[in-house]
C-alpha positions in Angstrom: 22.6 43.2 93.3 21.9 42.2 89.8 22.0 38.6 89.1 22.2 37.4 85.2 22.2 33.9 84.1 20.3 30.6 82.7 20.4 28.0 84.7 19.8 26.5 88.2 23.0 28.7 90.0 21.5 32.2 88.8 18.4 31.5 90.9 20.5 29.9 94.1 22.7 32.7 93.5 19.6 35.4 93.8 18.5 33.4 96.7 21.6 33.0 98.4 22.1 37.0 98.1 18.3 37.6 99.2 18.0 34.9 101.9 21.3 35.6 104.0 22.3 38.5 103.2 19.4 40.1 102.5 20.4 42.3 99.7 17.9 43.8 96.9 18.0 41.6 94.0 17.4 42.0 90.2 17.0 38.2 88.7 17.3 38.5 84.8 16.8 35.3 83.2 16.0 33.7 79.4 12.0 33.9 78.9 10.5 30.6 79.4 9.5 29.1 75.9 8.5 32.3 74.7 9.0 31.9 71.4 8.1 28.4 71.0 4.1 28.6 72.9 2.9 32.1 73.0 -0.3 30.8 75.0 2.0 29.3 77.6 3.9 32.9 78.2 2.3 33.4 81.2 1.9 30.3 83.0 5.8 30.1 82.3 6.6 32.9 83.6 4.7 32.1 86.7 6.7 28.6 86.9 10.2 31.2 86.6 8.9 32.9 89.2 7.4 29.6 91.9 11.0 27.8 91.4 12.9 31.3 92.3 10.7 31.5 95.3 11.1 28.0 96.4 14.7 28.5 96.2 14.7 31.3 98.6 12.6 29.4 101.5 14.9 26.2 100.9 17.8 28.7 101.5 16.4 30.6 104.2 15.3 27.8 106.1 18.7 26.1 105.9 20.7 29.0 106.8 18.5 30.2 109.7 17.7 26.4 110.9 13.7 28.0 111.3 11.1 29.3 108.8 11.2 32.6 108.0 10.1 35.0 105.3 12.7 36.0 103.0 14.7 39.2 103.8 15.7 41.7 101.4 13.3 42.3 98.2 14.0 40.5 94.4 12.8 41.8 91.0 12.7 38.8 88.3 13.4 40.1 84.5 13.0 38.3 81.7 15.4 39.2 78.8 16.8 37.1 76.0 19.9 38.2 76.1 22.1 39.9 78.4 21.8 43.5 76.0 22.5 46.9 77.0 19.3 47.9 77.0 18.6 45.0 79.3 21.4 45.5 81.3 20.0 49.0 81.8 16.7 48.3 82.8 18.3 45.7 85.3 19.4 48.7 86.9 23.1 48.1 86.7 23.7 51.7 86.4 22.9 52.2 89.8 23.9 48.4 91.5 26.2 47.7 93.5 27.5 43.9 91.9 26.7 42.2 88.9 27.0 38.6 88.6 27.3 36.8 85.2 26.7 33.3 85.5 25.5 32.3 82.0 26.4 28.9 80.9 28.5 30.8 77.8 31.7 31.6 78.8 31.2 34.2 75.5 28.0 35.6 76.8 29.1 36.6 80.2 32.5 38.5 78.4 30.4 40.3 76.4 27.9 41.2 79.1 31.0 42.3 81.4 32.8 44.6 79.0 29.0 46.2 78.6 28.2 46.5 82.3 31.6 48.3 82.4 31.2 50.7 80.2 27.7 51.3 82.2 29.0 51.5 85.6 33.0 51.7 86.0 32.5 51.2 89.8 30.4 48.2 89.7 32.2 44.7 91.5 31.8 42.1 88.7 31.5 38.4 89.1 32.1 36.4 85.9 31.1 32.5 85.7 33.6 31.1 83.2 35.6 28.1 82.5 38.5 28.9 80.6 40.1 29.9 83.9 43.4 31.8 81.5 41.1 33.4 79.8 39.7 34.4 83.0 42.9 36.0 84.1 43.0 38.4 80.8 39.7 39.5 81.2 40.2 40.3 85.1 43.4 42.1 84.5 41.8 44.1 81.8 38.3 44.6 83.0 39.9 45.6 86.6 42.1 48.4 84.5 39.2 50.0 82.2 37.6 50.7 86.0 40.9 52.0 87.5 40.7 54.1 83.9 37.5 55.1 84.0 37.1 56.3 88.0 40.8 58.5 87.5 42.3 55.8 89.9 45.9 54.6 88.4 45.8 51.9 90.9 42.6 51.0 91.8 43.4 51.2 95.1 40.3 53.3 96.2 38.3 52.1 94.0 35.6 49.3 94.9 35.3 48.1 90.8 36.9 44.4 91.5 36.3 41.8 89.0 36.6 38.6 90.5 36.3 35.5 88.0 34.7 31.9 89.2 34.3 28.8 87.9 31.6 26.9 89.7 33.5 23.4 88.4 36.4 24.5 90.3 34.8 25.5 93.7 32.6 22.0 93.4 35.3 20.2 92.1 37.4 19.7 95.3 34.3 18.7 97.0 33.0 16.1 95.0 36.8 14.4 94.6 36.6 14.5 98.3 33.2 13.1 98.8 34.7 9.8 96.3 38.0 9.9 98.1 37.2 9.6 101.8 33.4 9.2 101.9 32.2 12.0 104.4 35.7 14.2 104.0 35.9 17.8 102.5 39.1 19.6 101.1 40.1 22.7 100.9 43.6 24.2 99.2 44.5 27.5 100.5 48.3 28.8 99.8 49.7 25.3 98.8 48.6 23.3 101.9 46.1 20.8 101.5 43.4 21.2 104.4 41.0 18.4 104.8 37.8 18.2 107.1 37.3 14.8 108.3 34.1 13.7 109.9 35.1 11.4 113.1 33.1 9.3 115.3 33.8 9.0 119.0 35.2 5.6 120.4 34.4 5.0 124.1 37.8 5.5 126.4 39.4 6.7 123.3 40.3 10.4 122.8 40.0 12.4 119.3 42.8 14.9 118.0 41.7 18.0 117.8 43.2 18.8 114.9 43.5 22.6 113.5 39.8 23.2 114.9 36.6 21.4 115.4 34.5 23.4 112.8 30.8 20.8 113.3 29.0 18.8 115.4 27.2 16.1 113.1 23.5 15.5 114.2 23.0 12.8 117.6 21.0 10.5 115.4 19.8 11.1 111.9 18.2 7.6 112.0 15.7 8.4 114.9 14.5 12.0 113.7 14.8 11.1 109.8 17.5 13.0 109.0 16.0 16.6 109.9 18.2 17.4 112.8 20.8 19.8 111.3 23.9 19.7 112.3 25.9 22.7 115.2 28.5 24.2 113.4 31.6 26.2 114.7 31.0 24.7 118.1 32.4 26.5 121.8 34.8 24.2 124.0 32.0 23.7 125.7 29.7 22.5 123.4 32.1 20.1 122.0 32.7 18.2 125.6 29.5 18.3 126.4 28.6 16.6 123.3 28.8 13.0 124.1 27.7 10.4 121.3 28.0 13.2 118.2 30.2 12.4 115.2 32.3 16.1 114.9 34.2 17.4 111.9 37.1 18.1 112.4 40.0 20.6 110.3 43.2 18.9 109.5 46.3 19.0 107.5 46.8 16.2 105.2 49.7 15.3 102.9 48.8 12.7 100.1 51.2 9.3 99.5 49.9 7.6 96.5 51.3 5.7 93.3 53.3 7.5 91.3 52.1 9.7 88.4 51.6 8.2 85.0 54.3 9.4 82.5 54.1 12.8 80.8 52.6 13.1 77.3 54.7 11.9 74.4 56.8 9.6 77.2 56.3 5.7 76.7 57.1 3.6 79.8 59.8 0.6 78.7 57.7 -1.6 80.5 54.8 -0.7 78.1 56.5 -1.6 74.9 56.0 -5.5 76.0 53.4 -7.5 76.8 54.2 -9.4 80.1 53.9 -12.9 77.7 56.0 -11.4 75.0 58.8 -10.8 77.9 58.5 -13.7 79.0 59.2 -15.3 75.9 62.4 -13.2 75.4 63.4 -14.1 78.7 63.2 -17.7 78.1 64.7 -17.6 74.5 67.6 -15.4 76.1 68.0 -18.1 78.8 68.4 -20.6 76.0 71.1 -19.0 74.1 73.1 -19.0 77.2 72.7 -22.2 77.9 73.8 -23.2 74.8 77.0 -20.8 75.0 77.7 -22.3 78.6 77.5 -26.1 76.9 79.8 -25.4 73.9 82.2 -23.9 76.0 81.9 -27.0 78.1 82.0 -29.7 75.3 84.7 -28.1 73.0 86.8 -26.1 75.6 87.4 -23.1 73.4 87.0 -20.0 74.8 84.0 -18.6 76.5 83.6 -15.4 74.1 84.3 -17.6 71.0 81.7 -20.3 72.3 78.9 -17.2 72.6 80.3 -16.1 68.8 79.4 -19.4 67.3 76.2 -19.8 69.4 75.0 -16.6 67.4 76.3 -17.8 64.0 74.6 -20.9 64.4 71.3 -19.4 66.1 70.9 -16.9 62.9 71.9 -19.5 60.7 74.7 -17.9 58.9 76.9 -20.8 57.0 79.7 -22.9 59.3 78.6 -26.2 59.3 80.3 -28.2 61.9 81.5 -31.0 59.5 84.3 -33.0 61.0 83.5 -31.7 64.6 82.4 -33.5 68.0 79.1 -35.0 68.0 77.8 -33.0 70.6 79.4 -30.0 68.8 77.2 -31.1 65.6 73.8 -31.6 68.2 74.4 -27.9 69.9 75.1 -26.5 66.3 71.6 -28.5 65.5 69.8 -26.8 68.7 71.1 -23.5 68.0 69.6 -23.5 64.4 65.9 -24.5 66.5 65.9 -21.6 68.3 66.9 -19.3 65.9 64.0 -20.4 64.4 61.6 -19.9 67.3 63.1 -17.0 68.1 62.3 -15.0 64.6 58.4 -14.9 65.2 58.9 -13.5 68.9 61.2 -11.0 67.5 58.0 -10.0 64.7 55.7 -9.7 67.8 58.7 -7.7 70.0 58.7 -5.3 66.7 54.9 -4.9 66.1 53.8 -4.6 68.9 56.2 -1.8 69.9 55.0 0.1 67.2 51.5 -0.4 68.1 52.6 1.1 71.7 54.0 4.1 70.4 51.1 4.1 67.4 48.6 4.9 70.2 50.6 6.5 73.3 47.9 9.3 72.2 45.4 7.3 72.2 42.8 6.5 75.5 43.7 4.1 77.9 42.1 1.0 78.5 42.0 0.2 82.3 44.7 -2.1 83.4 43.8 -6.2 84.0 44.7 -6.0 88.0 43.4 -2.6 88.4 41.6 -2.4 91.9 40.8 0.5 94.5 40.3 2.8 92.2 37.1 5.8 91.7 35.2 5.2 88.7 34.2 8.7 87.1 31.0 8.7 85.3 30.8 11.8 82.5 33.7 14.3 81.6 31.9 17.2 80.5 32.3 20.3 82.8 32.3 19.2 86.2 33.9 15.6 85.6 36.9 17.3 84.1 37.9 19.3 87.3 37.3 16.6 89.1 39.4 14.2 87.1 41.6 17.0 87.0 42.2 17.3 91.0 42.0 13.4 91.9 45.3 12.9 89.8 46.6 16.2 92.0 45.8 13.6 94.9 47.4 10.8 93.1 44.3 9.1 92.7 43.7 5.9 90.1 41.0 7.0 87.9 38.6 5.1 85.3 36.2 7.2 83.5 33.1 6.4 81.7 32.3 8.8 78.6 29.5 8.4 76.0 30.1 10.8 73.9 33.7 10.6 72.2 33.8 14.3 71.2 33.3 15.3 75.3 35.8 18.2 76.4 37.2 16.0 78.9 38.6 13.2 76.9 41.7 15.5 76.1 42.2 15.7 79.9 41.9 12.2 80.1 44.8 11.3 77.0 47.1 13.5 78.1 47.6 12.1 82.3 47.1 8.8 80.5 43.7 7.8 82.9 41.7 4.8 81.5 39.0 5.6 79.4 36.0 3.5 78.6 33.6 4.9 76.0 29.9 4.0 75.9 27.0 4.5 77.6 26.8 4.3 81.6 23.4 3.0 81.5 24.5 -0.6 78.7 24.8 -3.7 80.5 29.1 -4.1 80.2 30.1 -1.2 80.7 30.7 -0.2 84.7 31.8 -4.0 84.7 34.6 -2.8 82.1 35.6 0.1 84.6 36.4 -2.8 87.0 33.6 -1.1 89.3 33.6 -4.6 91.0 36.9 -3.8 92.3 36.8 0.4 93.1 36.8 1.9 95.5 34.0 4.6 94.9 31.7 5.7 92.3 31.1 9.0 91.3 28.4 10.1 89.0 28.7 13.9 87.5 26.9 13.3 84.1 24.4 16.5 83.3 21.6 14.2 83.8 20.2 13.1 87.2 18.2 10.2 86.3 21.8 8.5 84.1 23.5 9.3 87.7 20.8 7.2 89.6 20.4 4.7 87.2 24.2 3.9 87.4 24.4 4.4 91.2 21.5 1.8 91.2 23.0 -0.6 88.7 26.6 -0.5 90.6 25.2 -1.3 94.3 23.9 -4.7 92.8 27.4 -5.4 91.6 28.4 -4.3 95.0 26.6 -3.8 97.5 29.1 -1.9 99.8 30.6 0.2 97.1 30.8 4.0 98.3 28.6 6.6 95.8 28.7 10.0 95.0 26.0 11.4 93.1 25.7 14.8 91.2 21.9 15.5 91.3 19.8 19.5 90.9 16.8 18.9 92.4 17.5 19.3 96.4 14.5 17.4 97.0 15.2 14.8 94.8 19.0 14.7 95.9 17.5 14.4 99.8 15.4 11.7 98.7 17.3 9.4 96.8 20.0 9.7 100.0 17.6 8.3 102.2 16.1 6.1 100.0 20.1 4.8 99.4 21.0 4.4 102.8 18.2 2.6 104.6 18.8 0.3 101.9 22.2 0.4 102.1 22.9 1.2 105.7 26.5 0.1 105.8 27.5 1.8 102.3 28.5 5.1 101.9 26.2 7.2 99.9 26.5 10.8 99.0 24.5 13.4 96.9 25.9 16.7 95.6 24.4 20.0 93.8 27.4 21.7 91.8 25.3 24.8 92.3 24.6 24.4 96.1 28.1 24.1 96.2 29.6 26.9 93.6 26.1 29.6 94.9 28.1 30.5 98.7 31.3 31.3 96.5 29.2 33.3 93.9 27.6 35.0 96.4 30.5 35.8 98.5 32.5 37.1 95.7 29.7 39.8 95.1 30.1 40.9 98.6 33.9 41.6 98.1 35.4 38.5 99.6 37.5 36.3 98.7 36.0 32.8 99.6 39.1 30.5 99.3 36.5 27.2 99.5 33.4 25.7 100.5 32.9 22.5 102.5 29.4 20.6 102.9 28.2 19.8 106.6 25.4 17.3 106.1 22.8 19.4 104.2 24.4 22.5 105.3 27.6 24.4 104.0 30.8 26.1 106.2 32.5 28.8 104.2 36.2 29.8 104.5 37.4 33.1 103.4 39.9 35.8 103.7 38.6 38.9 105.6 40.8 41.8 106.3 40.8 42.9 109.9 40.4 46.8 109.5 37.1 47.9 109.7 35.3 45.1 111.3 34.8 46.0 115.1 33.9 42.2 115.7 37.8 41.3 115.0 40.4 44.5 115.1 41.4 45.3 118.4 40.3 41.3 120.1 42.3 38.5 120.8 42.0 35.1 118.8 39.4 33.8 121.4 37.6 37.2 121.8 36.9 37.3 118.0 35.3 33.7 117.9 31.7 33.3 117.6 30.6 29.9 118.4 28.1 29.1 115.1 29.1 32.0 113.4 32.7 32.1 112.9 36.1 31.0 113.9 39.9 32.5 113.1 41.9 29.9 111.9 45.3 31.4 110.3 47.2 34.6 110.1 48.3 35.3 106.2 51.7 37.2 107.3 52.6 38.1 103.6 50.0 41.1 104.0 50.2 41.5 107.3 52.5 44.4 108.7 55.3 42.7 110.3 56.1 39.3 111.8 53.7 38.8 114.6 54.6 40.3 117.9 53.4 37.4 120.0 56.2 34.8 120.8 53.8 31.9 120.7 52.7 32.9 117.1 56.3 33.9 115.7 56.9 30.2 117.0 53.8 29.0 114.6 55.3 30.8 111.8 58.8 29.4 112.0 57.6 26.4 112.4 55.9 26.7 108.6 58.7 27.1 106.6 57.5 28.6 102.9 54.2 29.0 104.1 52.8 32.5 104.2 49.8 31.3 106.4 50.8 30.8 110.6 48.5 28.0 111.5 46.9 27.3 115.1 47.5 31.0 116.2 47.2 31.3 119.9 44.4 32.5 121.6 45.8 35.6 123.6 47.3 36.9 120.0 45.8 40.4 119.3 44.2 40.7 115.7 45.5 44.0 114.0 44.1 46.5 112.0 46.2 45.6 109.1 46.0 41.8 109.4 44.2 39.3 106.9 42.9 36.3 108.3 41.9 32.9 107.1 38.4 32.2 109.1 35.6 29.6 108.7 32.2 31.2 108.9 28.6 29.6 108.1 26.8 31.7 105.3 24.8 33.7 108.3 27.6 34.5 110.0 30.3 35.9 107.2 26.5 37.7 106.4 27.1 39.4 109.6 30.4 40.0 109.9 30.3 42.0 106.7 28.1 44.1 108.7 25.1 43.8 105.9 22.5 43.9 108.6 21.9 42.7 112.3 20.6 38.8 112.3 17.5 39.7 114.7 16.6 42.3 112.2 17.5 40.5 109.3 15.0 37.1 110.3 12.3 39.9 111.0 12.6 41.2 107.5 13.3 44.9 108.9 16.0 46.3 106.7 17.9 49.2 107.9 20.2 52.3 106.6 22.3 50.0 104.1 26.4 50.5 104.8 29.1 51.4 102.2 30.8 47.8 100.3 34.1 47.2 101.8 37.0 46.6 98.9 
């Protein structure tokens, strides 16, 4: 496995492919300051090579729960650029995956049409944001292999190209983690699938719900928070677990305030100030009145008694001269309003045309705005997320410092609040109304802006629930900690977009699809689509023979590849029962898995590690590598 990129996710991505799967892995990365302190070469070089290292324990130790030496070998390459000729001396001639994780979205194209043209057979793994573009250059990239290896299809060929945006696969996490504290969500074929953490009530019973997929550690506060926590429990496990918080797989359906309006489309409430209607109101209410009391005092007709009321509100010439006094008195009234009614009608006018002026424009938040998540930076990762809160029908108020940010687009056109300035300025959270939200979530580039804000917002409030995006695991394990025994009753969260995005990265290299990623604790559950064929731990075994209790679990049957309607009554039931749905949900557990079936599963990083059939756990924590097995498409 050759791993290019320069940042933080191309060494968890090496380390994620070295630790658990224990594949051989080629690191190239940028030289470190190089060019700028000659002297320094070595000693940064070293520093490349002590933070890839540390890395690979953290992972290790996470994934197997114990210390262990890294399985699998790595090679770290320093290149400048992602070239041919380094590309060639990577060894991507002869590798099995490439994965291009550069922060350029033009560097990793480049690099991919390259490696290619080197290897047609080689499975390709792009990092890049422009997820359209993405599409073109999988289509095409997936043809010059099918080209290049005689295959017109592709069908037998193992050259996927399989294009990732770490934003998106930490996106739905982090909107999550704001949304409902300790809940995950996955999306998978339309349905929204949410795991909910859930603690046990004495003489109360939990629901189930579509599986339990963790149980959370017995008491984080005693042993300091090192106790992981058991994921994929047995029955058995679960029951006997008395006291433990589990987490629990659901399906969720989201009721929330309505959408703002489309771009271009200005709400008639908008137009008008509240005051400003209520001045029209009142001046409307007047003319009435004065219709109702000529028709009263002169007895002509109503519509004629209106008629004058307007002739004598706008002024126009028919003086009442040899009428009624109280004619003469409501002709007199008339003319006063018509006069207090010609600046309202200015400010009705202006202000309308300010509306539509700047219906382009950013938002400001609302005065009563309450319950809300205040997002803090829309570069990358804040636009996703911004992006799938308003999916959940979410309010949203972001904070941006920089007015030329990529997000700010995103941010005009669902019409979300906007408030432009520096996070870390005395003003500005109070501006977002964070006194009032419902959660804070910090995704700004830079750790210490997140923490400073996080700080800053639990002296406004105390309780408020925070999400922070920090690197550093160390530091992120830390501050969390630090947050809650100070906070013990607030929710606190901290999240690594690359400890997130790395599983999916990694996944995709081994020629899966991973459909999502959900954080237990400190740990993380993957959920992917396997096909049954080939895998003697699945084909031929019943629903409850193929689950592995901390490994992996069957979840749903996708019956669009699958060859026929299932035969078992109980799961044709399921099916029926999900109309438009090509996914049959809580399968039952006598249902035999087929050959030609794809399943949905959730699987810890180990376990999918072992199900691919990479190499035997035992062996695998000993280091011992053995004869290495053909990639499945």
């Amino acid at each position: 496995m050759v791993v290019c990129g320069d940042d933080g996710l191309a060494h968890r991505l090496a380390a994620e492919l070295r630790g658990v799967y224990g594949e051989q892995v080629t690191l190239v990365v940028p030289p470190s300051e190089r060019a700028v302190r000659a002297p320094a070469a070595g000693r940064a070089r070293a520093t490349t090579a002590a933070l890839f290292d540390r890395v690979v324990n953290a992972t290790v130790n996470r994934a197997t729960g114990a210390t262990a030496e890294p399985v699998g070998t790595a090679h770290l390459m320093e290149a400048a650029e992602p070239t041919e000729d380094a590309l060639g001396a990577a060894g991507v001639e002869r590798a099995a995956a490439l994965a291009l994780v550069y922060d350029d979205d033009e560097t990793n194209i480049r690099a991919a049409l390259i490696a290619r043209r080197l290897n047609p057979r080689l499975r390709l793994v792009l990092r890049l944001y422009n997820r359209r573009l993405g599409q073109h250059i999988e289509e095409l990239l997936d043809q010059a292999a099918a080209l290049a290896a005689g295959d017109a299809d592709g069908s037998a060929s193992d050259s996927s190209t399989t294009v990732l945006s770490d934003a998106d696969t930490a996106a739905p996490a982090l909107a999550a983690t704001a949304v409902a504290g300790t809940s995950k969500v996955v999306q998978t074929d339309g349905l929204l699938l949410r795991a909910v953490e859930r603690t046990p009530v004495a003489g109360q019973l939990t629901r189930p719900g579509l599986a339990t997929l963790a149980l959370l550690s017995a008491d984080n506060a005693d042993n300091g928070g090192e106790q992981g926590p058991e994921l994929l429990p047995d029955e058995a496990a679960v029951r006997a677990a008395t006291g433990r918080g589990t987490v629990v797989l659901e399906q969720v359906s989201y009721a929330g305030p309505e959408l703002p309006p489309a771009r271009g489309a200005v709400a008639f409430a908008s137009l008008f100030s509240r005051r400003l209607r209520w001045s029209l109101a009142g001046l409307a209410g007047c003319v009435l009145a004065l219709a109702v009391a000529l028709w009263l005092v002169t007895g002509i007709h109503p519509l004629s008694a209106f008629y004058l009321t307007l002739l004598d509100l706008f002024a126009i010439d028919d003086p009442a001269i040899g009428a009624s006094v109280g004619r003469q008195i409501l002709q007199l009234l008339s003319g006063l309003t018509g006069l207090l009614l010609l600046p309202v009608l200015l400010a009705a006018v202006l202000e309308a045309l300010g509306t539509f002026r700047t219906a382009s424009a950013l938002r400001k938040p609302p005065r009563g705005l309450g319950g809300h998540v205040v997002l803090l930076g829309l570069g990358k990762i804040g636009t996703r997320v911004l992006t799938r809160l308003r999916e959940l029908r979410i309010p949203v108020v972001c904070v941006e410092s920089d007015p030329e940010a990529r997000g700010l687009a995103a941010a005009r056109r669902l019409r979300v609040p906007v408030v432009l300035g520096d996070v870390t300025q005395e003003g500005v959270l109070e501006a977002a109304k964070i006194h009032r939200a419902h959660a804070l979530l910090a995704v700004t580039s830079a750790d210490t802006t997140n923490l400073e804000a996080a700080l800053y917002a639990r002296t406004v409030r105390p309780d408020l629930r925070v999400v922070l995006r920090l690197y550093d695991d160390d530091f992120a394990t830390a501050v969390y900690r630090t947050l809650r025994a100070a906070h013990p009753r607030a929710s606190t969260r901290s999240r690594s977009v690359s400890h997130l995005a790395a599983p999916a990265f990694a996944g995709a290299m081994m020629g899966r699809q991973i459909l999502g990623a959900i954080p237990v604790e400190r740990r993380v559950l993957l959920f992917a689509a396997v096909d049954v064929g080939g895998h003697a731990q699945l084909e031929g075994k019943t629903v409850a023979e193929a689950f592995r209790a901390g490994a992996w679990r069957v979840l749903a049957l996708d019956t669009r590849v699958s060859d026929g309607r299932p035969e078992e009554p109980a799961a044709q039931e399921a099916y029926e029962d999900l109309p438009g749905s090509g996914l049959v949900w809580d399968l039952p557990d006598s249902y035999v898995l087929r050959g030609c079936d794809r399943i949905v599963l959730a699987a810890t990083r180990r376990g999918l590690a072992e199900l691919l059939g990479r190499r035997p756990p035992e062996r695998a924590l000993l280091g011992t590598a053995g004869p290495r097995p053909p990639l499945h498409p």
